[in-house]
C-alpha positions, 0 to 999 in steps of 0.5 A: 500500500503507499497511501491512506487512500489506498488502504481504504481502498484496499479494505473496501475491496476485501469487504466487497468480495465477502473475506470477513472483518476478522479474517487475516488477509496477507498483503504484499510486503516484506522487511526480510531482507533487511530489517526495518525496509518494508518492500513490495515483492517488485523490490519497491521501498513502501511509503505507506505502511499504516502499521498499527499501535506498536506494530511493527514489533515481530523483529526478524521473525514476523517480516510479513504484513497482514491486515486484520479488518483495519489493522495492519500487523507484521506477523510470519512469513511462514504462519500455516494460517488455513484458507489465508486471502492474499492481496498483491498489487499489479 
């Protein structure tokens, strides 16, 4: 996500589409290479990130993103969530 506009955007659309309001959906985005430097799968450095609260607070074991209704979390890349939505922007 790059905006604030976007990520509305990107809340209407997984609404639209019935994944519910308690439902993780993964969204593209990672600071696996490098700690702290959140990146789209292109390798673009991301200029919004809307983390929530204290987020993002995982280190290097949570180097993904998540959004969670609203709320936008690091968590594991690796998480054997079952029938996880994921959202990448193209």
């Amino acid at each position: 996500m790059t905006s604030a506009e976007k990520h509305a955007a990107v809340q209407d659309f997984i609404q639209s589409v019935g994944i519910g309001q308690w439902d993780g959906v993964w969204v593209d985005g990672s600071d696996a290479a490098e700690e702290g430097v959140w990146r789209t799968a292109a390798g673009d450095v991301m200029s919004y990130l809307g983390f929530t609260g204290e987020e993002p607070n995982g280190g290097t074991i949570e180097t993904c993103i998540m959004l969670v209704g609203a709320n936008v979390y690091d968590d594991g890349c690796d998480r054997d969530y079952k029938n996880l939505a994921s959202l990448c922007e193209h």
